[in-house]
C-alpha positions as CSV (number, residue, x, y, z in Angstrom):
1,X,19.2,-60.8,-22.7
2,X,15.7,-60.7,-21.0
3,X,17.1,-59.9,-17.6
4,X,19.3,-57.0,-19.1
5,X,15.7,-55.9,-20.2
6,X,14.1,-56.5,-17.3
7,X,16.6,-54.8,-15.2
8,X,16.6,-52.1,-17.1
9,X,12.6,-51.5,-17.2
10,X,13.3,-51.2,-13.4
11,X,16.4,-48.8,-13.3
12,X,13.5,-46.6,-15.3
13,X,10.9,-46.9,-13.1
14,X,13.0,-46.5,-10.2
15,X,14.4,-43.0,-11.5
16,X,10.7,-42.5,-11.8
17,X,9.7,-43.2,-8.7
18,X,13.1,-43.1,-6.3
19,X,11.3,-44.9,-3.1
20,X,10.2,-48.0,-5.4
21,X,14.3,-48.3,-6.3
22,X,14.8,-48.0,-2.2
23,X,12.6,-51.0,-1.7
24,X,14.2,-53.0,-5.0
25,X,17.7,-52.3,-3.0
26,X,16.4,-53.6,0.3
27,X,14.9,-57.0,-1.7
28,X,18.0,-57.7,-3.7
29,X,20.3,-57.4,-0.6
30,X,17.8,-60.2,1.2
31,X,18.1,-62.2,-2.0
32,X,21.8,-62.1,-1.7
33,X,24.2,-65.2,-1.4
34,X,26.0,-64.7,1.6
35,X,29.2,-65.4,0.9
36,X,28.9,-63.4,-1.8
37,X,32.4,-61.5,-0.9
38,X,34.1,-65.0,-1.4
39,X,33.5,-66.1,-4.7
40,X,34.0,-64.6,-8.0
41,X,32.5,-62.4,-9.3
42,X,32.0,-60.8,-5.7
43,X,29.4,-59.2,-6.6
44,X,25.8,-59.6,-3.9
45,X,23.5,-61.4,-6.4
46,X,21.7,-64.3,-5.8
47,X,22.5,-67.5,-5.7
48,X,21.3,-69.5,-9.6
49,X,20.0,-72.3,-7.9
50,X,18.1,-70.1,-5.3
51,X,16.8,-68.0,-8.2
52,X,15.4,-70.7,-10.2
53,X,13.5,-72.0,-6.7
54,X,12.2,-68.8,-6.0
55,X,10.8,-69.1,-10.0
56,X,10.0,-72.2,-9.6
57,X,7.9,-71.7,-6.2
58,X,6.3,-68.1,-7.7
59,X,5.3,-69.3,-11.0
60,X,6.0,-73.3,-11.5
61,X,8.7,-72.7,-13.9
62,X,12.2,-72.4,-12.7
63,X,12.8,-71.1,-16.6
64,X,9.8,-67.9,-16.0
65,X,10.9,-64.6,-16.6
66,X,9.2,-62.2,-14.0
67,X,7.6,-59.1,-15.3
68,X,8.5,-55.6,-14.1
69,X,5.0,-55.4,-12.4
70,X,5.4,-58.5,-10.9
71,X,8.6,-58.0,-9.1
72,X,7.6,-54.0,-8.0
73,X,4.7,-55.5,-6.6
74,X,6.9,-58.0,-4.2
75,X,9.2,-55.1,-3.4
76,X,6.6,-53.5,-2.4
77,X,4.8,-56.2,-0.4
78,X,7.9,-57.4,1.0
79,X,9.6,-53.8,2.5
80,X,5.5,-53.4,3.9
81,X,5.3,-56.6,5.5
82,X,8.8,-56.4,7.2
């Protein structure tokens, strides 16, 4: 239920503030697996085993849940730095 909550908390902000949910759009689709179109659900979301790495490497818990700030900030940093 946290990353329903999470998710949501940045659907809001990107409403807010429409070029923040341009640069979540362009991190998610990076984060993507790619075969995504292959297996069920075919839907572009990562990959669980990536995720909890990427959790694991960010905050040395593969279990953390990222805040909203957190992840606007590396949407931010990463559409920048690109």
């Amino acid at each position: 239920m946290h990353w329903v909550r999470l998710g949501f908390r940045l659907l809001v902000r990107s409403l807010r503030r429409p070029s923040l949910g341009i640069d979540l759009l362009r991190v998610s689709w990076r984060f993507r697996s790619r075969k995504w179109y292959r297996e069920f659900p075919f839907l572009p979301v990562p990959h669980s085993g990536y995720l909890r790495w990427r959790l694991h490497t960010a905050y040395g818990d593969e279990g953390a849940m990222p805040t909203a700030d957190d992840i606007e900030r590396y949407a931010r940093w990463a559409v920048k730095s690109r």
